[in-house]
C-alpha positions as CSV (number, residue, x, y, z in Angstrom):
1,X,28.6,-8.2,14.2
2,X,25.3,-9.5,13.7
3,X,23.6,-10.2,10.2
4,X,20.1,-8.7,10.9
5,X,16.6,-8.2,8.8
6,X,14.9,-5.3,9.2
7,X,11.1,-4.3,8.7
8,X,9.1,-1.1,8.7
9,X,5.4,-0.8,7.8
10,X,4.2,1.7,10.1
11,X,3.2,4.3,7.6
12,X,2.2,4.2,4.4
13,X,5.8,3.5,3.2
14,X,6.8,-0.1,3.3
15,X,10.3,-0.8,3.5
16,X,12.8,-3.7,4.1
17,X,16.6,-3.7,4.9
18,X,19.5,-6.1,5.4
19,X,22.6,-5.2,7.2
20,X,25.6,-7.0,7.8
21,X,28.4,-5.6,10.1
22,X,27.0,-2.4,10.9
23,X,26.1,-1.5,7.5
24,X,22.9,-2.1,5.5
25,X,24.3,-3.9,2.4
26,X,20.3,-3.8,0.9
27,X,17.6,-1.9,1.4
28,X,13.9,-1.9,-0.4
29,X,11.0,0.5,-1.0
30,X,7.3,1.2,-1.7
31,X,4.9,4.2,-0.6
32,X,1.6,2.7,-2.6
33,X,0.7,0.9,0.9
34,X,0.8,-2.4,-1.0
35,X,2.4,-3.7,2.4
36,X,0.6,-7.0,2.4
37,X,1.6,-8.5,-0.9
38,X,5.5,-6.6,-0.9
39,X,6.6,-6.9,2.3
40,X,7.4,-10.9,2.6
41,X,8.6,-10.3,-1.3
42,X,11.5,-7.4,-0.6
43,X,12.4,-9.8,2.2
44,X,13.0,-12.9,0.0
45,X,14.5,-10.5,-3.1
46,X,17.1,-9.4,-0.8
47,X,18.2,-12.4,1.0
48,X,18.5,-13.8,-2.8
49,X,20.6,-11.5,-4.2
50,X,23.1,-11.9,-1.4
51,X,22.9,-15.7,-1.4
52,X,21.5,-15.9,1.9
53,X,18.4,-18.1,3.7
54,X,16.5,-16.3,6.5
55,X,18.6,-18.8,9.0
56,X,21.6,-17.4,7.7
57,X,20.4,-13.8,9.7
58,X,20.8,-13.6,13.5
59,X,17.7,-12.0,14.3
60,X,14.3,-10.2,12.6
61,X,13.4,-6.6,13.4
62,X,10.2,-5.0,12.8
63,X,9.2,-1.5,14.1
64,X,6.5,-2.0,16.2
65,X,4.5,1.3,15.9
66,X,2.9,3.5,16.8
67,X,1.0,3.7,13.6
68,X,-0.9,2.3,10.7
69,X,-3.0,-0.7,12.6
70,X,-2.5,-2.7,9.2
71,X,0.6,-1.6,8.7
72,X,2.1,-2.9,12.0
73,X,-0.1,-6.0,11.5
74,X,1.9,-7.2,8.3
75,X,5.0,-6.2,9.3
76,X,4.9,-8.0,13.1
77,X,3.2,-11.3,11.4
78,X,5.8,-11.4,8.1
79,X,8.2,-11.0,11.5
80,X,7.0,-13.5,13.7
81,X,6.8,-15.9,10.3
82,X,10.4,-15.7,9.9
83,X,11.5,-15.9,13.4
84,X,9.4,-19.2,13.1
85,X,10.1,-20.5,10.3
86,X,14.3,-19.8,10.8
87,X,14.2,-20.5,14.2
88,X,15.6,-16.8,14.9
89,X,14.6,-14.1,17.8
90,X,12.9,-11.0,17.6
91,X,13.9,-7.8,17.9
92,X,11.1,-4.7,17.6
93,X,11.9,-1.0,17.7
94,X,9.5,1.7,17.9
95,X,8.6,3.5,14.7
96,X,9.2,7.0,16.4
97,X,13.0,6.2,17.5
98,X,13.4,5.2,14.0
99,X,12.4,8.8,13.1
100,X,14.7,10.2,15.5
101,X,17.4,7.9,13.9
102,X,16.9,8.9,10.6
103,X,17.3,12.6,11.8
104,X,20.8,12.0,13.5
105,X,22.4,9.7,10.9
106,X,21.0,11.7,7.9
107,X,22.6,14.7,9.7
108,X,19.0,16.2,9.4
109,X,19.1,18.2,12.7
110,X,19.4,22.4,13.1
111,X,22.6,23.7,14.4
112,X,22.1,24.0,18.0
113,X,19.3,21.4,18.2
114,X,17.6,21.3,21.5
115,X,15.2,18.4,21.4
116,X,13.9,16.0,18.4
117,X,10.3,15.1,18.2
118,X,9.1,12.6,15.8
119,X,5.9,12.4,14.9
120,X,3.7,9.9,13.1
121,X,0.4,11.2,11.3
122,X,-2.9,10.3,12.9
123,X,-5.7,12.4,11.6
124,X,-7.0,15.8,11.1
125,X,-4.3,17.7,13.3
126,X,-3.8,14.7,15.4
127,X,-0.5,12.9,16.0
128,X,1.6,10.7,17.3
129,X,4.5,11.9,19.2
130,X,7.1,11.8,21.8
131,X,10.7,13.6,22.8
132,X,14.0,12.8,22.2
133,X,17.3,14.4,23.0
134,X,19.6,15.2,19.9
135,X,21.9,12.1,21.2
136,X,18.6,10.0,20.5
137,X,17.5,9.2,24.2
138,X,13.9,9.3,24.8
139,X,12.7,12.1,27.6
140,X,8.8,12.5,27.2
141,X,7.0,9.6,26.6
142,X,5.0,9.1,23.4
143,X,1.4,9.9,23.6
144,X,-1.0,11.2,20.7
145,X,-1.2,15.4,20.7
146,X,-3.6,17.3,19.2
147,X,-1.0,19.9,17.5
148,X,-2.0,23.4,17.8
149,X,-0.4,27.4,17.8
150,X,1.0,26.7,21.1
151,X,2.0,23.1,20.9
152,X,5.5,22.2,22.5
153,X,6.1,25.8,23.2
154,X,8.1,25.2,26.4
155,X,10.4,23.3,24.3
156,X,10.4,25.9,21.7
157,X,11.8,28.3,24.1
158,X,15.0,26.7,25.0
159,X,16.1,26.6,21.4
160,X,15.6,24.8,18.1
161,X,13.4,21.8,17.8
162,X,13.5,19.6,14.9
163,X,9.9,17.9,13.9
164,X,10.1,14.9,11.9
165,X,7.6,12.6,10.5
166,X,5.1,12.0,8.4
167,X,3.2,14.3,10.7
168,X,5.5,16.9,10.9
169,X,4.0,18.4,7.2
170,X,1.1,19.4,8.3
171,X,2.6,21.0,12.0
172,X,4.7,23.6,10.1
173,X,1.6,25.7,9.0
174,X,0.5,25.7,12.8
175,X,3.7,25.9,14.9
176,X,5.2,29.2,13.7
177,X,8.2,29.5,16.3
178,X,11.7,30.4,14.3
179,X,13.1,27.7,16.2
180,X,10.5,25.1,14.4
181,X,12.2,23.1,12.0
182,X,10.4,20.3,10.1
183,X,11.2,17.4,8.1
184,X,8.3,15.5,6.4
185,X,10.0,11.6,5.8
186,X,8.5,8.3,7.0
187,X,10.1,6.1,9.1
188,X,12.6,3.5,7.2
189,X,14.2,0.3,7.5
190,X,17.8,1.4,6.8
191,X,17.4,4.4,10.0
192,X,16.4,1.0,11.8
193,X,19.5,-0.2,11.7
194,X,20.9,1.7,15.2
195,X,18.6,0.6,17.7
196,X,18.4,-2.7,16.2
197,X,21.4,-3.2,17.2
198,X,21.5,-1.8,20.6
199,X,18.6,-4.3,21.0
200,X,20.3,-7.3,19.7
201,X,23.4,-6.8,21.5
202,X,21.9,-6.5,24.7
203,X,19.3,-9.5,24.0
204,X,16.4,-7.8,24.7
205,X,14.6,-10.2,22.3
206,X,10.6,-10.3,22.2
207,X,8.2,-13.6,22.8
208,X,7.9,-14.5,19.0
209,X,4.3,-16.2,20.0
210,X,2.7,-13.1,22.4
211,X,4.8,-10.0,21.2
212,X,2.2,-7.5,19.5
213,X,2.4,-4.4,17.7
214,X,2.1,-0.9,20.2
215,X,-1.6,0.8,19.4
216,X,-2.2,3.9,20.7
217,X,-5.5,4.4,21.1
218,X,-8.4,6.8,20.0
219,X,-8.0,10.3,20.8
220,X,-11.3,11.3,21.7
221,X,-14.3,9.1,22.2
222,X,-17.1,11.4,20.5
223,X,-20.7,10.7,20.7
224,X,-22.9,10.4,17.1
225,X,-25.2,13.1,16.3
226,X,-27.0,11.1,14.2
227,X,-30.7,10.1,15.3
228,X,-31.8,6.9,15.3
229,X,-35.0,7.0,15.6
């Protein structure tokens, strides 16, 4: 199986992994939003302690958002660097599917789980979200929400939903359904590891010169009050 490095800065947790044969055999922290100078630096401590060179690897993988803008920038350009400089392809994942990952192989979901939504924080009572069946396939496509007392109620009716994210925190004093559940994690490197995978084994490599992170853009355009003259 594939030797693979793995890269997620989406949030404010920055976080490396190496796996080897399904497994991530190293695996590297930080939540201070020190991104730019750590991220190239877990990298190169982790290759080093298992006596491995970035062309040892088979491919790079980077979460490619949605989230932090600055975030996404130093993790997709300590990416591209190594596919580069190791002659290696990309792989990118999005930060959302590595939510729902870390849900199902964390075994973080409610009995009788209908639907997973991930969620990565925004602002004010903004997120960014999408839907995922408890099997991890994508069914609504992500979008920012502006969460609310009646947000994802038709969901909420057929059952439990599980909300996870950094966004999820700040849902569970607005979304009061029984059937709400909530986990408050950032995505991670090591919850990478799946869909990485999936996307190396079926090539679905990225143009290491044109591939760029996935933005979403502003919610609402809003016009200053402020008087100019």
């Amino acid at each position: 199986m594939a030797r693979l490095i793995l890269i997620e800065t989406s949030t404010s947790l920055c976080s490396t992994a190496l796996s080897q044969d399904g497994k991530v055999i190293s695996y590297k922290e930080n939540a201070d939003r020190s991104h730019a100078s750590l991220t190239a630096q877990f990298i190169s401590d982790m290759l080093e302690e298992h006596g491995l060179a970035a062309s040892d690897c088979d491919a790079v993988c980077v979460s490619m958002g949605p989230g932090s803008y600055t975030g996404l920038r130093v993790g997709v350009s300590t990416a591209k660097g190594l596919c580069f400089g190791a002659g290696k392809p990309l792989l990118a994942v999005g930060s959302l599917d590595v939510l729902v990952w870390n849900a199902i192989t964390n075994n973080r979901l409610p009995e009788g789980c209908k639907y997973i939504v991930p969620m990565i924080d925004a602002r004010r009572m903004e997120v960014y979200s999408a839907v995922f069946t408890p099997d991890g396939r994508q069914i609504r496509e992500t979008a920012p929400a502006i969460i609310d007392g009646s947000s994802f109620s038709d969901l909420l009716a057929e059952g439990p939903v599980l909300f996870i994210g950094d966004g999820a925190g700040k849902c569970a004093d607005v979304i009061s359904s029984p059937d709400a559940h909530f986990v408050t994690v950032c995505p991670d490197a090591a919850s990478m590891l799946r869909p990485a995978e999936t996307e190396y084994k079926e090539k679905r490599f990225k143009d290491v010169a044109y591939f760029e992170p996935f933005y979403l853009k502003d919610f609402v355009a809003t016009v200053s009050k402020k008087k100019l003259f």
